[in-house]
TORRO-302262 format. One record per atom (N, C-alpha, C): atom name; residue in three letters; y, z, x negated. Coordinates in nm, 2 decimals, padded with zeros to 4 digits. Each point is the difference from the previous one (the first is absolute). Example, Ala and Ser with C-alpha at 12.3 -4.5 7.8 and 13.67 -1.06 7.14 Angstrom:
<site name="N" resn="Ala" py="-00.57" pz="00.78" px="-01.32"/>
<site name="CA" resn="Ala" py="00.12" pz="00.00" px="00.09"/>
<site name="C" resn="Ala" py="00.12" pz="00.00" px="-00.09"/>
<site name="N" resn="Ser" py="00.11" pz="-00.07" px="00.04"/>
<site name="CA" resn="Ser" py="00.11" pz="00.00" px="-00.09"/>
<site name="C" resn="Ser" py="00.11" pz="00.08" px="00.08"/>
END
This chain:
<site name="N" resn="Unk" py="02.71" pz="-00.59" px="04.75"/>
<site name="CA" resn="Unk" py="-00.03" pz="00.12" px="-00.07"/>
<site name="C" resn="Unk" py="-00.14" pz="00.06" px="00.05"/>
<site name="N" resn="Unk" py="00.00" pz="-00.03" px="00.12"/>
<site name="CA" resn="Unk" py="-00.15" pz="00.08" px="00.05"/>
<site name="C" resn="Unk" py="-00.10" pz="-00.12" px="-00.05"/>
<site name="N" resn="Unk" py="00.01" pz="-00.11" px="00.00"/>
<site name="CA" resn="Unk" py="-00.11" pz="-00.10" px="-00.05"/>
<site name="C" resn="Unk" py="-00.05" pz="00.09" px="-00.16"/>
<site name="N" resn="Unk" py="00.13" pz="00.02" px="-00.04"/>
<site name="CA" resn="Unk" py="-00.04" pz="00.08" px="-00.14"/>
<site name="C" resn="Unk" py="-00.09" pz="00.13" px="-00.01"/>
<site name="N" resn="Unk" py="00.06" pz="00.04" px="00.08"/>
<site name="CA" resn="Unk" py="-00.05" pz="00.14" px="-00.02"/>
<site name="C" resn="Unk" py="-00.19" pz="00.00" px="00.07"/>
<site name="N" resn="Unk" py="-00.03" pz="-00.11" px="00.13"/>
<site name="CA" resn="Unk" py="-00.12" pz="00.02" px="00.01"/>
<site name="C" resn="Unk" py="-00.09" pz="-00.10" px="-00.10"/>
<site name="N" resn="Unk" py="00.07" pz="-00.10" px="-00.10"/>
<site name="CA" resn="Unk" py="-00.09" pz="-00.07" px="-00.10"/>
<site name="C" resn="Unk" py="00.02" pz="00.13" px="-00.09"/>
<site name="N" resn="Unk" py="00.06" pz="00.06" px="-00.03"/>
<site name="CA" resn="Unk" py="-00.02" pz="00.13" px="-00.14"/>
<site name="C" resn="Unk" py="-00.10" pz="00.06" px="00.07"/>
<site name="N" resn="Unk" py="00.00" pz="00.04" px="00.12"/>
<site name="CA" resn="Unk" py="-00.08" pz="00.14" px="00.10"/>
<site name="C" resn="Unk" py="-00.16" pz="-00.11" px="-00.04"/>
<site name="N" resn="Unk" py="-00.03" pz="-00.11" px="00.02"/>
<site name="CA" resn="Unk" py="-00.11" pz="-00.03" px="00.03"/>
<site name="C" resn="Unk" py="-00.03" pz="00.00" px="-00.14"/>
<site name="N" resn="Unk" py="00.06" pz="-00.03" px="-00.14"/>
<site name="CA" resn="Unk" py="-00.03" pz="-00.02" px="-00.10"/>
<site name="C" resn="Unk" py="-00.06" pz="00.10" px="-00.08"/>
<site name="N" resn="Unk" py="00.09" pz="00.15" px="00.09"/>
<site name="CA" resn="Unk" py="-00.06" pz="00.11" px="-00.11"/>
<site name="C" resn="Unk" py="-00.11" pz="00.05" px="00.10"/>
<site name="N" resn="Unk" py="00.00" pz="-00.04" px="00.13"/>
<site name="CA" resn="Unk" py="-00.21" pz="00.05" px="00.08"/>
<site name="C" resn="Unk" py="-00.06" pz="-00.11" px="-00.10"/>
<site name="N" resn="Unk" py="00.00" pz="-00.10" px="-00.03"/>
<site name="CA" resn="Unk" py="-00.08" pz="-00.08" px="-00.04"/>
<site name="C" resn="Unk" py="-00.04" pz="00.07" px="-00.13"/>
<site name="N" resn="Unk" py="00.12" pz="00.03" px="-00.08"/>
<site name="CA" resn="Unk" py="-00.07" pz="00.04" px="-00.14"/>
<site name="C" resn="Unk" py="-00.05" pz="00.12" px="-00.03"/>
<site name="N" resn="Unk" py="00.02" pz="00.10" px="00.12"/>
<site name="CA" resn="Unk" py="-00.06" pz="00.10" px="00.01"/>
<site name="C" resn="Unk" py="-00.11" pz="00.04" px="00.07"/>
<site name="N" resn="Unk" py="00.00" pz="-00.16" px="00.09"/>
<site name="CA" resn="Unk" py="-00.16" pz="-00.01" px="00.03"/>
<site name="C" resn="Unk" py="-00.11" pz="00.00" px="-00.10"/>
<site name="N" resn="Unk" py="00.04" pz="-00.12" px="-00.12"/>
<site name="CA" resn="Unk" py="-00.07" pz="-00.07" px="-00.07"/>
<site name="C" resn="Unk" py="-00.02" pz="00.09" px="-00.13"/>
<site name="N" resn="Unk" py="00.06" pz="00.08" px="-00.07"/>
<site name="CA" resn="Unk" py="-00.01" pz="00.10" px="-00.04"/>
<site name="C" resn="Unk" py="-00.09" pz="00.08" px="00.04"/>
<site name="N" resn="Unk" py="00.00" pz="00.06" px="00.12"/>
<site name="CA" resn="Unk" py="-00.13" pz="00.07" px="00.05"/>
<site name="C" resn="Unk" py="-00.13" pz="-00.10" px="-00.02"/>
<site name="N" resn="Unk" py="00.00" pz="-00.09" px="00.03"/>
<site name="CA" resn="Unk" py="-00.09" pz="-00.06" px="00.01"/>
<site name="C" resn="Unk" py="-00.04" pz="00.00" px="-00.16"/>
<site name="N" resn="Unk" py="00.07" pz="-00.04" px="-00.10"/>
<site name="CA" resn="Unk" py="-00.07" pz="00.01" px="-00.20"/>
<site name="C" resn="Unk" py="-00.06" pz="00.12" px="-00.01"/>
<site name="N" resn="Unk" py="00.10" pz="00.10" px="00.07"/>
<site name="CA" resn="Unk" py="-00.07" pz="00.17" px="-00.07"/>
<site name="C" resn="Unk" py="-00.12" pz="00.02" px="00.07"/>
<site name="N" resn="Unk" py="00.02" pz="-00.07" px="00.13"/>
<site name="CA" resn="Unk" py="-00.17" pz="00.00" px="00.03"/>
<site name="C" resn="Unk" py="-00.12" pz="-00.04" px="-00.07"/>
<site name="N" resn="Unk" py="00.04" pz="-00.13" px="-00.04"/>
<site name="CA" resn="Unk" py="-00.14" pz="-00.07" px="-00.05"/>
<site name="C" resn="Unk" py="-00.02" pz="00.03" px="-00.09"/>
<site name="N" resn="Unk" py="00.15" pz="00.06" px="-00.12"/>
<site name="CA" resn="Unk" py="-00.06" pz="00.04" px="-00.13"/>
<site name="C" resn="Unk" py="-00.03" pz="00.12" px="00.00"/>
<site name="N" resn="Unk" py="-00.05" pz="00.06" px="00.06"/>
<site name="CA" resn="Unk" py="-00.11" pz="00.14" px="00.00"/>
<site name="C" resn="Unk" py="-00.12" pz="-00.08" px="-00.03"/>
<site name="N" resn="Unk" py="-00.08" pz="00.08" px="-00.08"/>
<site name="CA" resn="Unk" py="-00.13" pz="00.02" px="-00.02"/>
<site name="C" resn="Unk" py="-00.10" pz="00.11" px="-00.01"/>
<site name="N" resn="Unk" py="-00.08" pz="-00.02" px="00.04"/>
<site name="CA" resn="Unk" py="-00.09" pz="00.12" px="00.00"/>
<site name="C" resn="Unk" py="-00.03" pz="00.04" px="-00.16"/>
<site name="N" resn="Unk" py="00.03" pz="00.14" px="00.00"/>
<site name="CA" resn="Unk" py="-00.03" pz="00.04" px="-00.12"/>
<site name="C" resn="Unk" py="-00.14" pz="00.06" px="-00.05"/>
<site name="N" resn="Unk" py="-00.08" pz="-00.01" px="00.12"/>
<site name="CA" resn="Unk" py="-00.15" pz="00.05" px="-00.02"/>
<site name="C" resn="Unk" py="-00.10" pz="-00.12" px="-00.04"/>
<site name="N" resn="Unk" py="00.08" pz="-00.15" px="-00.01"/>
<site name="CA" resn="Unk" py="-00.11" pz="-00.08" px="-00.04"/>
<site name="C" resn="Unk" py="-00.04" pz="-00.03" px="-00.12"/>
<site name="N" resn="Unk" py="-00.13" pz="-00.01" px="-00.03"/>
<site name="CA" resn="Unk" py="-00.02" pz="-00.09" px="-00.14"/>
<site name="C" resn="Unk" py="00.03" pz="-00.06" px="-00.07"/>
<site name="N" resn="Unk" py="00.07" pz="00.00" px="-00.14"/>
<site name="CA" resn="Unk" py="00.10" pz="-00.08" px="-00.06"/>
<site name="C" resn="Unk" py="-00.05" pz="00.00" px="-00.12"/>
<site name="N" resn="Unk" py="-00.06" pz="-00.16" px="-00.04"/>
<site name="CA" resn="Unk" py="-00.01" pz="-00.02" px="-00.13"/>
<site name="C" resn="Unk" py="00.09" pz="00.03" px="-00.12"/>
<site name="N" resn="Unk" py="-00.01" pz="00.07" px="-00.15"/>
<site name="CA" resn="Unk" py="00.11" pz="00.01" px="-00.07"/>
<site name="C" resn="Unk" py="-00.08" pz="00.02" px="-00.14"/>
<site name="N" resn="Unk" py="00.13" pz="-00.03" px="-00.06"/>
<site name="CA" resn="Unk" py="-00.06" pz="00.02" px="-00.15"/>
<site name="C" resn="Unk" py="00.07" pz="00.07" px="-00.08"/>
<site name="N" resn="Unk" py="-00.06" pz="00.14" px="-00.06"/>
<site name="CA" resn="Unk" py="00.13" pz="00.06" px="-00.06"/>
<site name="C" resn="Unk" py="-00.06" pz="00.07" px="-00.12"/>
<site name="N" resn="Unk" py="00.12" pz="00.11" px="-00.06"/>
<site name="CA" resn="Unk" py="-00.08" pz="00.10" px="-00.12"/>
<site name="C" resn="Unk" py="00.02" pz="00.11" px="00.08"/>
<site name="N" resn="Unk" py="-00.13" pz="00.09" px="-00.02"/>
<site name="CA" resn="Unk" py="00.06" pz="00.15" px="00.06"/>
<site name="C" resn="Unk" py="00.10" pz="00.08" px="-00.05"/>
<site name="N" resn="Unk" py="00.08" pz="00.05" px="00.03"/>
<site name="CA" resn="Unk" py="00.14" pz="00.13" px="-00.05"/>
<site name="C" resn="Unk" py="-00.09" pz="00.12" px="00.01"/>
<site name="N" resn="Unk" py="-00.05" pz="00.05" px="00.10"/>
<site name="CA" resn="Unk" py="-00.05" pz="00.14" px="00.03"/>
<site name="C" resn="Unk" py="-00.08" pz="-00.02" px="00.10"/>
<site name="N" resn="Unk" py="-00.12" pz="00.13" px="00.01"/>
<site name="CA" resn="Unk" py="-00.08" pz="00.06" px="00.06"/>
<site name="C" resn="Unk" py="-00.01" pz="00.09" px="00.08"/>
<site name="N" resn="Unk" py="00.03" pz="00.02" px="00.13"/>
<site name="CA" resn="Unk" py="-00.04" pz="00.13" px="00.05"/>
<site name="C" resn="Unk" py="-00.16" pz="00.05" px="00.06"/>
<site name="N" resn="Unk" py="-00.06" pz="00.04" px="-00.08"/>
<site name="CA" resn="Unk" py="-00.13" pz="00.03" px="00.03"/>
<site name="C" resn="Unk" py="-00.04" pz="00.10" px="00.14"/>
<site name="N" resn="Unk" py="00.13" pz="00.09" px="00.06"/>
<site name="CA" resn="Unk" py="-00.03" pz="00.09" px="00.08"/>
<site name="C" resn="Unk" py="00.04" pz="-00.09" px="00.15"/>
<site name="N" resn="Unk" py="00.12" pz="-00.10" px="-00.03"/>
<site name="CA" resn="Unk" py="00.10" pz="-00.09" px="00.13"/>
<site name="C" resn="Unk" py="-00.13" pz="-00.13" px="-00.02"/>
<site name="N" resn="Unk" py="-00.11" pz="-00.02" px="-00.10"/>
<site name="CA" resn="Unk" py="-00.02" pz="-00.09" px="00.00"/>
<site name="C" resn="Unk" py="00.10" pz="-00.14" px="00.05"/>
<site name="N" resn="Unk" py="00.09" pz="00.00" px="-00.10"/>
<site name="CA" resn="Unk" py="00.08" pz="-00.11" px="-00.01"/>
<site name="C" resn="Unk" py="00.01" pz="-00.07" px="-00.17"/>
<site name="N" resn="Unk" py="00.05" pz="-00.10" px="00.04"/>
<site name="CA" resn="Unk" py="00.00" pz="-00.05" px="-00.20"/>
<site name="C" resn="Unk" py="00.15" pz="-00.10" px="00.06"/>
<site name="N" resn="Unk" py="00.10" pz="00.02" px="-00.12"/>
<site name="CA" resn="Unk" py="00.14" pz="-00.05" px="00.03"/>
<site name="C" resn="Unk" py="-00.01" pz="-00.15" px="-00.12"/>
<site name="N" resn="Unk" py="-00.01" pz="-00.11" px="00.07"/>
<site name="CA" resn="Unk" py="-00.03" pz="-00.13" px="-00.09"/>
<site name="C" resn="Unk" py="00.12" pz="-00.06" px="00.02"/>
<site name="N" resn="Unk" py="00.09" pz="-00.03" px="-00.14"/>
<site name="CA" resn="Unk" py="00.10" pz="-00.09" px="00.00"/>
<site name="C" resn="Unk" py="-00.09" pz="-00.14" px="-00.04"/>
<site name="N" resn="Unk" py="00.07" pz="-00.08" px="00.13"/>
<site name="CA" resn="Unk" py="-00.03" pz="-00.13" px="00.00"/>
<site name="C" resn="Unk" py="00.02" pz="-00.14" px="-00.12"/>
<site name="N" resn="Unk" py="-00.07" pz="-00.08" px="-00.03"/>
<site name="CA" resn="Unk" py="00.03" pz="-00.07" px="-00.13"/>
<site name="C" resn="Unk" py="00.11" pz="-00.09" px="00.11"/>
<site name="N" resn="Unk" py="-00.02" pz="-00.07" px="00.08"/>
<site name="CA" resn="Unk" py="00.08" pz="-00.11" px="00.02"/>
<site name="C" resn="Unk" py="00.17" pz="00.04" px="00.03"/>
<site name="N" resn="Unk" py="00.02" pz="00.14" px="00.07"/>
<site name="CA" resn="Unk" py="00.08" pz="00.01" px="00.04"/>
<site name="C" resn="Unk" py="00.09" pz="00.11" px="-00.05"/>
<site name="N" resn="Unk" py="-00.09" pz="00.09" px="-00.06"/>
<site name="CA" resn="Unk" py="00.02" pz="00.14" px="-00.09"/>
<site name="C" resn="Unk" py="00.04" pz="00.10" px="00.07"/>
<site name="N" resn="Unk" py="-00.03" pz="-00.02" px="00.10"/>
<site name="CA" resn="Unk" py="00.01" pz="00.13" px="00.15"/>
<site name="C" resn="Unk" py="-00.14" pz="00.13" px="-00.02"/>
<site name="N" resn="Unk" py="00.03" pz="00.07" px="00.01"/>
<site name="CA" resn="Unk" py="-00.07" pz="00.13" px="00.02"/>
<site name="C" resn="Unk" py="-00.02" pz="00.02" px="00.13"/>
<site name="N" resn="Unk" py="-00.21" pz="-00.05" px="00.02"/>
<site name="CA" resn="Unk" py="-00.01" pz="00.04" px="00.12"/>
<site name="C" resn="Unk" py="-00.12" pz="00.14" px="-00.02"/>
<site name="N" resn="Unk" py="00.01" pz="00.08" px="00.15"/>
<site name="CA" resn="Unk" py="-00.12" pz="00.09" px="-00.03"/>
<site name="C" resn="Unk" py="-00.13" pz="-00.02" px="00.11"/>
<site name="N" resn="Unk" py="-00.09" pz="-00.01" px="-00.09"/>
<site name="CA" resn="Unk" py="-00.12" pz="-00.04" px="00.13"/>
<site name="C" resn="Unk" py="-00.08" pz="00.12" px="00.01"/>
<site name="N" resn="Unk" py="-00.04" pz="-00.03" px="00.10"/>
<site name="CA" resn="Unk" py="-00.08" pz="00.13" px="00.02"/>
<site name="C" resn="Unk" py="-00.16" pz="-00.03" px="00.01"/>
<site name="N" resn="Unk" py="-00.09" pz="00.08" px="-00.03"/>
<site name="CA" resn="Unk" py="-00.11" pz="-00.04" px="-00.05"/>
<site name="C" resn="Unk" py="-00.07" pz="00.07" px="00.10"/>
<site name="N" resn="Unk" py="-00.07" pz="00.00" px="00.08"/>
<site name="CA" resn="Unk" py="-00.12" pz="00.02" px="00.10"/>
<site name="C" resn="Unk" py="-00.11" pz="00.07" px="-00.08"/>
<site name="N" resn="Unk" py="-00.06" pz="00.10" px="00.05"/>
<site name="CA" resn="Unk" py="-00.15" pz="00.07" px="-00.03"/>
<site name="C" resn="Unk" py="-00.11" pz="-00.09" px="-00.05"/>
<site name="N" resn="Unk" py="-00.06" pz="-00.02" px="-00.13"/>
<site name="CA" resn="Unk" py="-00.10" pz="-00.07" px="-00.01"/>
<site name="C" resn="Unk" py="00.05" pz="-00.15" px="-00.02"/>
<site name="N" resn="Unk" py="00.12" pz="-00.11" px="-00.03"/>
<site name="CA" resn="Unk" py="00.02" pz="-00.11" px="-00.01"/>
<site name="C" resn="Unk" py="00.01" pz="-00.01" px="-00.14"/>
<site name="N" resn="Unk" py="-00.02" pz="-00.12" px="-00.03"/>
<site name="CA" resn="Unk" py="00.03" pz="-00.04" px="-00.14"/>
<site name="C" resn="Unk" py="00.10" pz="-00.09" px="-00.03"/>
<site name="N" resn="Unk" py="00.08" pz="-00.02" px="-00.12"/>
<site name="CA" resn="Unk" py="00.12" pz="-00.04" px="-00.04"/>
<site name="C" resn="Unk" py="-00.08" pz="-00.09" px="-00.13"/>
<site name="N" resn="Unk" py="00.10" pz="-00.10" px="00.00"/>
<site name="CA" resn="Unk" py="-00.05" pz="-00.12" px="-00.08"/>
<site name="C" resn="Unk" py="00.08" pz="-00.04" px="-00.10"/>
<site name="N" resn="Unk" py="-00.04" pz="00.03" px="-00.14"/>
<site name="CA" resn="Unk" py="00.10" pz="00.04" px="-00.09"/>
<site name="C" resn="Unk" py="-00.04" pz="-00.11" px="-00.14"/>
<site name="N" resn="Unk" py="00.10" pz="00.03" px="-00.10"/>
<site name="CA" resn="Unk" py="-00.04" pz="-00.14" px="-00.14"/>
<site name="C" resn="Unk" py="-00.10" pz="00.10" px="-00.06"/>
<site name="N" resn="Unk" py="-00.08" pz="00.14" px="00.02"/>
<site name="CA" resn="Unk" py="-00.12" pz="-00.02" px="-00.09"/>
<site name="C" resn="Unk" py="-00.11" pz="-00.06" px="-00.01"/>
<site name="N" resn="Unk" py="-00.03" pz="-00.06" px="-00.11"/>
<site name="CA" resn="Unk" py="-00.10" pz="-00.08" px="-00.03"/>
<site name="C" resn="Unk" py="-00.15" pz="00.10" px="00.01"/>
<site name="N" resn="Unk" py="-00.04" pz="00.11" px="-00.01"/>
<site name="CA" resn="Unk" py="-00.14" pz="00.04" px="00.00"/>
<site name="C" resn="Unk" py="00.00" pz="00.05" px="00.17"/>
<site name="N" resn="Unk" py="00.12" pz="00.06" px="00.07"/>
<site name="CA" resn="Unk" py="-00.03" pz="00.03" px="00.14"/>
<site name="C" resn="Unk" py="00.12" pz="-00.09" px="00.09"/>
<site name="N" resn="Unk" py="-00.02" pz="-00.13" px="00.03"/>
<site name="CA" resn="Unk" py="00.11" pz="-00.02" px="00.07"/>
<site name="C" resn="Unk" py="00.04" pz="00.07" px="00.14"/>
<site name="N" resn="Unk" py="-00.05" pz="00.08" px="00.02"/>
<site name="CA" resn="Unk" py="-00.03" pz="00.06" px="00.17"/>
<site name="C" resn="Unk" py="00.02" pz="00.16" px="-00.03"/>
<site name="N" resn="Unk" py="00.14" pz="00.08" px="00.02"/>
<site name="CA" resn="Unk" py="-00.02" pz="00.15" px="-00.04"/>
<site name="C" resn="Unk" py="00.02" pz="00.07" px="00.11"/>
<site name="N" resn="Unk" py="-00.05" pz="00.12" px="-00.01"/>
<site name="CA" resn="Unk" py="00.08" pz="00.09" px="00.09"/>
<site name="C" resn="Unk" py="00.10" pz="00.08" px="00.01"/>
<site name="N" resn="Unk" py="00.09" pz="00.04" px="00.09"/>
<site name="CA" resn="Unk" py="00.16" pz="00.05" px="-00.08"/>
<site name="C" resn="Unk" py="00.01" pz="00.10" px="-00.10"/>
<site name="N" resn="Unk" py="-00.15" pz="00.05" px="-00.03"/>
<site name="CA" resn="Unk" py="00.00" pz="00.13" px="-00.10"/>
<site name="C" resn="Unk" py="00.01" pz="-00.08" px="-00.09"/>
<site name="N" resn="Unk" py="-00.04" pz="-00.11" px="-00.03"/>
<site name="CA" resn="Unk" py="-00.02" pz="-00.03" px="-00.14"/>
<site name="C" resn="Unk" py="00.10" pz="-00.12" px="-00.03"/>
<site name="N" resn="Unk" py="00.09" pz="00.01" px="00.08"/>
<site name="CA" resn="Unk" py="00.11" pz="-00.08" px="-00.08"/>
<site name="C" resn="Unk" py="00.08" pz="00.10" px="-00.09"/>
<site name="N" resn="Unk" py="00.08" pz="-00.12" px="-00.07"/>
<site name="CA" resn="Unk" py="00.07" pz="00.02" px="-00.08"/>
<site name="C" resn="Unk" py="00.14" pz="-00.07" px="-00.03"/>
<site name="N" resn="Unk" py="00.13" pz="00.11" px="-00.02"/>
<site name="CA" resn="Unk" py="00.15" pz="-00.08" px="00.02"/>
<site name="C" resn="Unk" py="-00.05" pz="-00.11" px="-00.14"/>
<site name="N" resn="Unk" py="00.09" pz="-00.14" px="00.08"/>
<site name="CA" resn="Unk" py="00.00" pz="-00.11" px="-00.14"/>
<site name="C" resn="Unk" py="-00.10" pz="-00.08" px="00.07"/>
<site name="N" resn="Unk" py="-00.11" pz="-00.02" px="00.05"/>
<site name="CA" resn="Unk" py="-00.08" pz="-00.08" px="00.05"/>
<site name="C" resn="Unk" py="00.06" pz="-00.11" px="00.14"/>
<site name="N" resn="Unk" py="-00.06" pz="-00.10" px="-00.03"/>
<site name="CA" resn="Unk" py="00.05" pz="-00.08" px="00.11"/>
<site name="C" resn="Unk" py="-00.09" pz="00.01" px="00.12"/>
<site name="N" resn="Unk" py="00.08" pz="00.02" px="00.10"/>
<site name="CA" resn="Unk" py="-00.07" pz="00.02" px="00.13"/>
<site name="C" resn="Unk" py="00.02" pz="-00.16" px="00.07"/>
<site name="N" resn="Unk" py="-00.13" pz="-00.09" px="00.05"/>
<site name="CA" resn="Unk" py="00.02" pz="-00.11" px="00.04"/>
<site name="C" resn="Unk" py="-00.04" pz="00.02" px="00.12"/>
<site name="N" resn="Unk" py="-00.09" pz="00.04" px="00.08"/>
<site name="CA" resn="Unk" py="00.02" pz="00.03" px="00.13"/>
<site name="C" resn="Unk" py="-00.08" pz="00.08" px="00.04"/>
<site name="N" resn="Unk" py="00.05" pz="00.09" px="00.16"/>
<site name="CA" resn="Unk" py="-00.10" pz="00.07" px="00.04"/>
<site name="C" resn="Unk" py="-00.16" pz="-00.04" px="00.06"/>
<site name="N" resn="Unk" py="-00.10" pz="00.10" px="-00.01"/>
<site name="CA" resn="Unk" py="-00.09" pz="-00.09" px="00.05"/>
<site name="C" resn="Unk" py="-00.11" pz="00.13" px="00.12"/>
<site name="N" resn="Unk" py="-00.04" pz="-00.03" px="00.09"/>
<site name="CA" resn="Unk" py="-00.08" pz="00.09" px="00.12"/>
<site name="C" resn="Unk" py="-00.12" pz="00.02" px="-00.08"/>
END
């Protein structure tokens, strides 16, 4: 009976080691650069944010747009805008410095 009880005892540190160990690694930093391709939903011109649902995955992310950066979009006469001059319906393909 005690053989039992310390293989169960070692069985649930193990899985609740290793468990710690997934939630660790699957963190990521949410401040890094992330390639994406989407259509924009909305504009906040004051939060300077633009909320792009994703083509591949159909997730709604919101990026935030930095002072002075330009965004890279499907128009054909300005590929390169600034967040004033977008527009909801346009595909946002990535950010750019």
């Amino acid at each position: 009976m005690k053989k039992i009880q310390r293989v169960a005892l070692g069985l649930a540190l193990l899985a609740a080691l290793a468990g710690g160990v997934v939630s660790a690694s699957a963190k990521s930093s949410g401040n890094r650069p992330r390639a994406f391709s989407g259509v924009i939903q909305s504009i906040d011109l004051r939060a300077r944010t633009v909320e792009v649902r994703e083509q591949e995955t159909g997730r709604v992310v919101t990026v935030r747009v930095p002072e002075g950066a330009l965004l890279r979009t499907n128009s054909t006469n300005q590929p390169l805008m600034q967040i004033e001059r977008l527009i909801p319906g346009m595909t946002l393909s990535a950010v750019v410095e």
